[in-house]
KELOVEX-504551 format. One record per residue (C-alpha): residue number from 1; residue in one letter; x, y, z. Coordinates in nm, 3 decimals. Example, Ala and Ser with C-alpha at 12.3 -4.5 7.8 and 13.67 -1.06 7.14 Angstrom:
# KELOVEX-504551
[1,'A',[1.230,-0.450,0.780]]
[2,'S',[1.367,-0.106,0.714]]
# end
This chain:
# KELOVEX-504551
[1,'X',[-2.672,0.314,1.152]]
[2,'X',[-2.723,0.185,1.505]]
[3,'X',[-2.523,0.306,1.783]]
[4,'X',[-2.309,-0.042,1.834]]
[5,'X',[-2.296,-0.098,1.468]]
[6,'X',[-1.968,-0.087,1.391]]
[7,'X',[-1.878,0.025,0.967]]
[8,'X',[-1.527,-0.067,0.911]]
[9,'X',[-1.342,0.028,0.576]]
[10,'X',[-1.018,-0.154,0.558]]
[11,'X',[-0.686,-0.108,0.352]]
[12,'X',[-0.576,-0.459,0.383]]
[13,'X',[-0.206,-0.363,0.214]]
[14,'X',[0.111,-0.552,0.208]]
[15,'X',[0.290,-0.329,0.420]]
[16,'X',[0.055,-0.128,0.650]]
[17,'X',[-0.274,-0.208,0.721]]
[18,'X',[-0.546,0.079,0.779]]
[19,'X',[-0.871,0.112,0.927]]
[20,'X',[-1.176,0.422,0.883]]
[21,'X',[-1.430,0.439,1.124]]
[22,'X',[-1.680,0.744,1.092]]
[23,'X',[-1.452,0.941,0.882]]
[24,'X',[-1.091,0.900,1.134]]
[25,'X',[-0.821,0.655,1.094]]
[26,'X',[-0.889,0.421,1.395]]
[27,'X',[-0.590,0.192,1.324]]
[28,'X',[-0.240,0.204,1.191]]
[29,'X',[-0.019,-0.081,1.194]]
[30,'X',[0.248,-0.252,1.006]]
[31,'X',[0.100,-0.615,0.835]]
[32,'X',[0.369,-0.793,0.968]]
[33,'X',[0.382,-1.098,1.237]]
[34,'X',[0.636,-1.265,1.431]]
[35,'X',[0.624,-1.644,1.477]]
[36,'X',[0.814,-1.914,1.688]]
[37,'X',[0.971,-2.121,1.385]]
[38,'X',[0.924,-2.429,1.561]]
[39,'X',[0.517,-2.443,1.620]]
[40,'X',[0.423,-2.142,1.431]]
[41,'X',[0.301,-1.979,1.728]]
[42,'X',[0.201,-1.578,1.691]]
[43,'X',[0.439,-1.418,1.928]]
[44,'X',[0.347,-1.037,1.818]]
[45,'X',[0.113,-0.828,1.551]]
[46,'X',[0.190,-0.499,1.392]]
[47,'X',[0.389,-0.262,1.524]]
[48,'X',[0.594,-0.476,1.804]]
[49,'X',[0.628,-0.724,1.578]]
[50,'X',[0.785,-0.470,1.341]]
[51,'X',[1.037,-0.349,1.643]]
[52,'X',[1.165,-0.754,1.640]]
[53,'X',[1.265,-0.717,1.258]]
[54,'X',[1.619,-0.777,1.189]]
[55,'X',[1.698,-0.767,1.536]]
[56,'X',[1.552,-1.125,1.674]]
[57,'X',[1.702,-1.501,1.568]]
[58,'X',[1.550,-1.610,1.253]]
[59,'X',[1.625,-2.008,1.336]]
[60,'X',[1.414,-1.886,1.667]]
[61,'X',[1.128,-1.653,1.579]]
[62,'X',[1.027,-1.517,1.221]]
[63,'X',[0.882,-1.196,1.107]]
[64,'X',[0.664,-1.250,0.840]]
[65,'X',[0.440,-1.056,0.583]]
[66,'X',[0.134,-1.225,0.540]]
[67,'X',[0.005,-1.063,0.210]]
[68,'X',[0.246,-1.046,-0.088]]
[69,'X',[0.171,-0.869,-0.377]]
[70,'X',[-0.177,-0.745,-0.213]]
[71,'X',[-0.268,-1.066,-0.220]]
[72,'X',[-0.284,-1.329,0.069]]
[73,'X',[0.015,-1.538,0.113]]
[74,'X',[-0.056,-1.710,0.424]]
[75,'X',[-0.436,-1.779,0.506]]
[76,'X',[-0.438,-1.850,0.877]]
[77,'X',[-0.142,-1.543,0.952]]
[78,'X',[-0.349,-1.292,0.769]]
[79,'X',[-0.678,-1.400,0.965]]
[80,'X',[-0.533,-1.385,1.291]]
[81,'X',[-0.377,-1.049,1.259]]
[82,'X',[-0.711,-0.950,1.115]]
[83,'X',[-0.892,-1.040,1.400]]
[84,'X',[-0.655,-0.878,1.631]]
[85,'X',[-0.693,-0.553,1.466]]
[86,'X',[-1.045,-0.574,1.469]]
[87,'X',[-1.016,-0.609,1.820]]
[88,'X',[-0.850,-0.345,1.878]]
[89,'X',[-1.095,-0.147,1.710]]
[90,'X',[-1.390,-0.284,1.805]]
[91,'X',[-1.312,-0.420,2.201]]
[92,'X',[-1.212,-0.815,2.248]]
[93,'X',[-1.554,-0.863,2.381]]
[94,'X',[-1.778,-0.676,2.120]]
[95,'X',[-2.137,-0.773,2.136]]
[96,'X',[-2.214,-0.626,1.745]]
[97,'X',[-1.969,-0.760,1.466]]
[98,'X',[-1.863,-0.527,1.255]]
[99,'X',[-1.940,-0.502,0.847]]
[100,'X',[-1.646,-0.458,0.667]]
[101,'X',[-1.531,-0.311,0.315]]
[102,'X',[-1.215,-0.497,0.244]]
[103,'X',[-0.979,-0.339,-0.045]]
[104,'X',[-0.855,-0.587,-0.305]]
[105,'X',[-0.600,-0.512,-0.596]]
[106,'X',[-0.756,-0.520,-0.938]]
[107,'X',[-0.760,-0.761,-1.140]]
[108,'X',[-0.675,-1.047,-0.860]]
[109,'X',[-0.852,-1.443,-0.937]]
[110,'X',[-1.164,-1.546,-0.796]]
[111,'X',[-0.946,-1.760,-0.542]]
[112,'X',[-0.769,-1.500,-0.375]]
[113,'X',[-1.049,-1.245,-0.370]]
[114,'X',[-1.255,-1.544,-0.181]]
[115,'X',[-0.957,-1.570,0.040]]
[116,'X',[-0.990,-1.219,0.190]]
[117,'X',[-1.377,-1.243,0.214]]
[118,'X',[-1.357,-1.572,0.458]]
[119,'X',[-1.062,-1.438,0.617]]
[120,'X',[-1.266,-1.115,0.676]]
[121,'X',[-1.586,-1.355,0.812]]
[122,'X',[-1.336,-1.628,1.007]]
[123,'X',[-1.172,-1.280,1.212]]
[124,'X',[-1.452,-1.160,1.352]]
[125,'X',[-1.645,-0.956,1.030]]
[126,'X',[-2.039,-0.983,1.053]]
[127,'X',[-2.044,-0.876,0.645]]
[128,'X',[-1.753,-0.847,0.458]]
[129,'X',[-1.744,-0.639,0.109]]
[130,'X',[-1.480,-0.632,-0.113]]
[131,'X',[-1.368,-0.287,-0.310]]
[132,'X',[-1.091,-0.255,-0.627]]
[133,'X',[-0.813,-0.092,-0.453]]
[134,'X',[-0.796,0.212,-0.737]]
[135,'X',[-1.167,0.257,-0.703]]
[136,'X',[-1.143,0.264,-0.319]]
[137,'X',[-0.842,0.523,-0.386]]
[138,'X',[-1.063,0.750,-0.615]]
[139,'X',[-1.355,0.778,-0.369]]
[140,'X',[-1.044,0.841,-0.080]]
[141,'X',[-0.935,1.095,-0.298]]
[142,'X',[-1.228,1.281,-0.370]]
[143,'X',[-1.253,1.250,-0.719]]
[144,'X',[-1.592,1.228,-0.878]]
[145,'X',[-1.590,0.893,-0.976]]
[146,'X',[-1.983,0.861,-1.027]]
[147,'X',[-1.965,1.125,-1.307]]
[148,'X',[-1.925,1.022,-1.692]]
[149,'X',[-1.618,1.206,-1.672]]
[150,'X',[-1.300,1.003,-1.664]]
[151,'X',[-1.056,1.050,-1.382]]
[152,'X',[-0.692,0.811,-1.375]]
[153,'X',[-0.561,0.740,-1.021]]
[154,'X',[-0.206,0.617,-0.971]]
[155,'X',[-0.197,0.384,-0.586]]
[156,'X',[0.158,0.307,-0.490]]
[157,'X',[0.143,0.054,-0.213]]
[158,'X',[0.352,-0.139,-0.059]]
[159,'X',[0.407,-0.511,-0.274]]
[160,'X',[0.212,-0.341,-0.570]]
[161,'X',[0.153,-0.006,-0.794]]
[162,'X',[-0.176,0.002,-0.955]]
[163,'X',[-0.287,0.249,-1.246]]
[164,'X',[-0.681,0.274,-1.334]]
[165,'X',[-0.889,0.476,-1.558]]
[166,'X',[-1.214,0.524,-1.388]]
[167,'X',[-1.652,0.676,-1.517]]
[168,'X',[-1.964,0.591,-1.367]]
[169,'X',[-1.830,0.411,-1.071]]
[170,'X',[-1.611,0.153,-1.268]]
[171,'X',[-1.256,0.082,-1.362]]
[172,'X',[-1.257,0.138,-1.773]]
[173,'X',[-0.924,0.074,-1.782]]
[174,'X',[-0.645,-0.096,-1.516]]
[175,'X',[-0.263,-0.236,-1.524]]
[176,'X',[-0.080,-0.314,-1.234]]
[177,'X',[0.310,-0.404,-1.135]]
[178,'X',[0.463,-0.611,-0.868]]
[179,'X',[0.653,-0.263,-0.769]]
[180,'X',[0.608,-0.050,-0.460]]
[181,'X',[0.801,0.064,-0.179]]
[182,'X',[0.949,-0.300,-0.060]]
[183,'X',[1.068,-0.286,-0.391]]
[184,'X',[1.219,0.046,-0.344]]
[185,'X',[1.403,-0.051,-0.022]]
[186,'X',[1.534,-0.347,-0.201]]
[187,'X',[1.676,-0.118,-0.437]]
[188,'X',[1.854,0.150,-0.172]]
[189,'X',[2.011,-0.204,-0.025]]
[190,'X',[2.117,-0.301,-0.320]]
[191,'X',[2.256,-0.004,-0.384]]
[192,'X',[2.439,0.040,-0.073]]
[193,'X',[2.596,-0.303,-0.072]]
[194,'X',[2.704,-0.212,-0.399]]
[195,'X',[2.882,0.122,-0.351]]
[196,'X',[3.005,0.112,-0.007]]
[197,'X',[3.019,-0.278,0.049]]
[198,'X',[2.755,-0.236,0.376]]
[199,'X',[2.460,-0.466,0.430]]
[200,'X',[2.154,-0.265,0.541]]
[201,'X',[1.842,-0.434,0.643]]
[202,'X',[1.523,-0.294,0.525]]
[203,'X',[1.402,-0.046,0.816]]
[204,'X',[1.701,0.156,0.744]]
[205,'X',[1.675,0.152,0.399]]
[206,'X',[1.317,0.240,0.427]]
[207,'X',[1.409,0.498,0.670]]
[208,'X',[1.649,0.664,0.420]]
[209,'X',[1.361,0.658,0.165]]
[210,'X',[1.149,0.867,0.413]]
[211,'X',[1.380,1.073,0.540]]
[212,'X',[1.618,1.171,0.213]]
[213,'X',[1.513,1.010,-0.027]]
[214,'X',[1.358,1.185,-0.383]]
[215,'X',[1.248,1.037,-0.729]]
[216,'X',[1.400,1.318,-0.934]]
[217,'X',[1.683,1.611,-0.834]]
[218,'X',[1.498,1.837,-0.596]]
[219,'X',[1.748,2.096,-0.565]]
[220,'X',[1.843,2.014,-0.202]]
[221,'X',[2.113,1.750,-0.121]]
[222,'X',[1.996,1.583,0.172]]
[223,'X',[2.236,1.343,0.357]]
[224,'X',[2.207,1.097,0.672]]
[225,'X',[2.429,0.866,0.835]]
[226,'X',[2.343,0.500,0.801]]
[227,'X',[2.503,0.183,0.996]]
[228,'X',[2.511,-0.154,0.876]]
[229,'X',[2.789,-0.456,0.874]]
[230,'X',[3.062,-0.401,0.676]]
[231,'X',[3.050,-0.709,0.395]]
[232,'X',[3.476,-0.718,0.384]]
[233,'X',[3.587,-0.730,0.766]]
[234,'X',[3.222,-0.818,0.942]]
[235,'X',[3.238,-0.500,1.183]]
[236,'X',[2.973,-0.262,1.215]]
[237,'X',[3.066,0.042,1.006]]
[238,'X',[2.889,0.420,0.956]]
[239,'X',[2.849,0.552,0.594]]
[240,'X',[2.670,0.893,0.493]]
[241,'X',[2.422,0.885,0.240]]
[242,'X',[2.236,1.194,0.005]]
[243,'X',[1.951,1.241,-0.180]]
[244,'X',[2.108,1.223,-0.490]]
[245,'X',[2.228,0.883,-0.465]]
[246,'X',[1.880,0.736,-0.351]]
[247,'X',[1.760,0.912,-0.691]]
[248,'X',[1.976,0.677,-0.876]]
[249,'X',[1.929,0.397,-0.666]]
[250,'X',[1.557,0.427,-0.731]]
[251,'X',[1.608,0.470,-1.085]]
[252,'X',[1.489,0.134,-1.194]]
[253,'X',[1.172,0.063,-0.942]]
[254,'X',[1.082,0.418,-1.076]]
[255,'X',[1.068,0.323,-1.432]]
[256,'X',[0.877,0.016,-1.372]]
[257,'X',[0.606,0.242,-1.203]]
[258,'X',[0.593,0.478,-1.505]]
[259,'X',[0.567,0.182,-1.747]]
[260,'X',[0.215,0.114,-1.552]]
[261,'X',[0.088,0.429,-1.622]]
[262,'X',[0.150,0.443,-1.951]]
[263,'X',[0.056,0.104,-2.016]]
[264,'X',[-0.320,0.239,-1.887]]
[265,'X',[-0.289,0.579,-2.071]]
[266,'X',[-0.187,0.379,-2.417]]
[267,'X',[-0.515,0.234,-2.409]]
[268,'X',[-0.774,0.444,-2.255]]
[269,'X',[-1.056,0.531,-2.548]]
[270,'X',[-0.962,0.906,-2.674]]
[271,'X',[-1.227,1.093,-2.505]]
[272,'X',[-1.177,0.955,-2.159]]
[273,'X',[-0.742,1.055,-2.241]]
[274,'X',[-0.864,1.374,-2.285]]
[275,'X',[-1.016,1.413,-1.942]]
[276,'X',[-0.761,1.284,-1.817]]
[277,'X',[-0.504,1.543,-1.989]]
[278,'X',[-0.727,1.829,-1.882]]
[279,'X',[-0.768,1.673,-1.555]]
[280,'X',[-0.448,1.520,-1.459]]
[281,'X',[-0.355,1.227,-1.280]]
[282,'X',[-0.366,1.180,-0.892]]
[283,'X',[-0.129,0.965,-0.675]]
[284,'X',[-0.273,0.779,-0.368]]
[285,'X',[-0.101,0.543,-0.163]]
[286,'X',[0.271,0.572,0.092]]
[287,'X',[0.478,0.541,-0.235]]
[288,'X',[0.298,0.899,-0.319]]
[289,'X',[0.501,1.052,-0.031]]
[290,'X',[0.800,1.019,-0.200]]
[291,'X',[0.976,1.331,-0.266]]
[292,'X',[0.930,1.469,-0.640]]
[293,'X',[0.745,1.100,-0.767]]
[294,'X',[0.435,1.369,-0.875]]
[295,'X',[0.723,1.577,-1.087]]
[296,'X',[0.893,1.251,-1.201]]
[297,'X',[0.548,1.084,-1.319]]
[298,'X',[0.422,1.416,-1.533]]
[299,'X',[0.759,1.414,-1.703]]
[300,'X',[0.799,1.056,-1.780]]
[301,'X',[0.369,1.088,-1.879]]
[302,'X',[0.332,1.389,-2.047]]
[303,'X',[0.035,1.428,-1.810]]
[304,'X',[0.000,1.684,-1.527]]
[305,'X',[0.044,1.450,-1.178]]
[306,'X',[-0.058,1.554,-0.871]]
[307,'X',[-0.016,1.401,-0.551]]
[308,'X',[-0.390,1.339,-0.304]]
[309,'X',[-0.406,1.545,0.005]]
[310,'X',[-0.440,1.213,0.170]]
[311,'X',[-0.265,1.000,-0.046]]
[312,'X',[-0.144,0.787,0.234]]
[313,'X',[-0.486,0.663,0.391]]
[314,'X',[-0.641,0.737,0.104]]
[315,'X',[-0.784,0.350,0.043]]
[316,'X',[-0.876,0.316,0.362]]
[317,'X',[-1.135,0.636,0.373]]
[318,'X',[-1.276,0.543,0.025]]
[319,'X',[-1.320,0.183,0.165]]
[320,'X',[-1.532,0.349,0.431]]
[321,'X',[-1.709,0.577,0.223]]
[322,'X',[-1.791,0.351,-0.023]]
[323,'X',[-2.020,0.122,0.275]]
[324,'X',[-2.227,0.412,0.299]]
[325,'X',[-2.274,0.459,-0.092]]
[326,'X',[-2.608,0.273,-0.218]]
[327,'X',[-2.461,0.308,-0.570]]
[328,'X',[-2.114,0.159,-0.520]]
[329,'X',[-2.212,-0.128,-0.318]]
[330,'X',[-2.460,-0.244,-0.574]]
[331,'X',[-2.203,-0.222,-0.796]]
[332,'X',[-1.920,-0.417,-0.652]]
[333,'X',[-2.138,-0.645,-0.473]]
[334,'X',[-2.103,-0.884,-0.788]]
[335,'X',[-1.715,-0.869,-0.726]]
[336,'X',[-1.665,-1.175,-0.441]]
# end
């Protein structure tokens, strides 16, 4: 590798994006960006553009997610904020272009995997490869995924949750579900509106996620104070939440996560299921963090979960590692 040649591995994801650079998380930013509604003009990228959410005029500027799903939603958002970050990375005036592993969710059409790869070239990339995102997770992980033995990785992101069986450097068996952690703020507002007639918007449900939130009873009630707009008189009102109430509010974007995984484990061939029993499943990605989501998953499984040391950058580091693999690239070169 040449001294100015720059090896990104990127974790394009619906919520954060994430970028590895010689084994370090060089960048961290929310994929969100905040445009003048009138000409579509960027205003901000990442993280101040995440500081205007909720709290600027939508009929004046929007704050907008340009991937959905994992998957691009708006072409020309997602390559500007693309090259921005590269440029932050790499210097506004870099003389090399960088080559780039981009991660992709599994099982996405030729279209929108295309989409990514010229989005990747059009911001700035000199080489752009694409990666499965549970594949990408595995390598992040450390599992051994160029072994004949099988491993199963569970990555929660954002706008999606995928499950994947994975031997010899390939994906044997994969389901995914339009559930993740927007989901699971949608379902603590929902929640709250509900029970205490408040409208939260969805930092501060997010926040409660992080900061009491569990998937199962943990044995320690936590509780924070949360302001919103009271939905009867219009005024700005306080209300205390705990953990147990974000367990039930998360009930049902729980479920749908467990019905991945054992939509993967009902049809993995028997000897790879019995890896995976003696092995267990791992948990990559931010909806990992969650309090008690490994406990919840083994019981609703029957299969020992266990959450990745890095779970949270996790894609990003396998993305990287995977540029410097001979093996891996010629295997997912055929996947653009």
């Amino acid at each position: 590798m040449g001294l100015f040649d720059k090896r990104l591995g990127v974790d394009l994801g619906t919520v954060n994006c994430l970028i590895y650079e010689n084994e370090q998380i060089v960048l961290q930013e929310p994929s969100l960006v905040a445009l003048t509604v009138n000409d579509e003009r960027i205003v901000e990228i990442g993280q101040s553009a995440r500081e205007m959410l909720g709290r600027v005029d939508e009929e004046d500027i929007q704050v907008v997610r340009p991937l959905r799903d994992g998957v691009i939603a708006d072409y020309e958002v997602t390559e500007a904020m693309l090259r921005h970050f590269f440029g932050k990375v790499a210097g506004r005036f870099r003389l090399f272009k960088p080559t780039v592993m981009i991660s992709v969710p599994y099982g996405v059409t030729s279209v929108e995997k295309r989409a990514v790869h010229e989005a990747a070239i059009a911001a700035g990339a000199r080489e752009a490869f694409l990666i499965w995102e549970p594949l990408a997770a595995a390598i992040g992980a450390g599992l051994p995924v160029g072994t004949p033995a099988g491993d199963m990785i569970i990555n929660i992101g954002g706008g999606i949750t995928e499950a994947a069986v994975l031997t010899m450097n390939n994906i044997v068996r994969a389901e995914s579900g339009r559930v993740g952690g927007l989901r699971q703020d949608d379902a603590i507002i929902s929640y709250v509106r509900r029970k205490y007639n408040l409208s939260i918007g969805q930092p501060t449900a997010e926040s409660v996620k992080i900061q009491v939130g569990a998937a199962v009873d943990i044995g320690q009630e936590m509780s924070m104070e949360i302001q919103g707009r009271d939905n009867v008189s219009g005024l700005p009102r306080t209300v205390s939440i705990t953990t147990g109430e974000v367990v039930e509010a998360l009930a049902e974007p729980l479920a749908m996560i467990a019905a991945v995984a054992k939509a993967v484990l009902g049809t993995t061939p028997p000897e790879l299921a019995s890896d995976i029993i003696d092995r267990g499943i791992i948990l990559t990605g931010g909806g990992a963090l969650l309090r008690g989501i490994d406990q919840y998953l083994t019981r609703e499984t029957g299969v020992p979960v266990y959450r990745a040391d890095n779970a949270l950058i996790a894609v990003a580091v396998g993305a990287g590692r995977a540029l410097e693999d001979p093996a891996i690239l010629r295997r997912i070169a055929s996947i653009v």
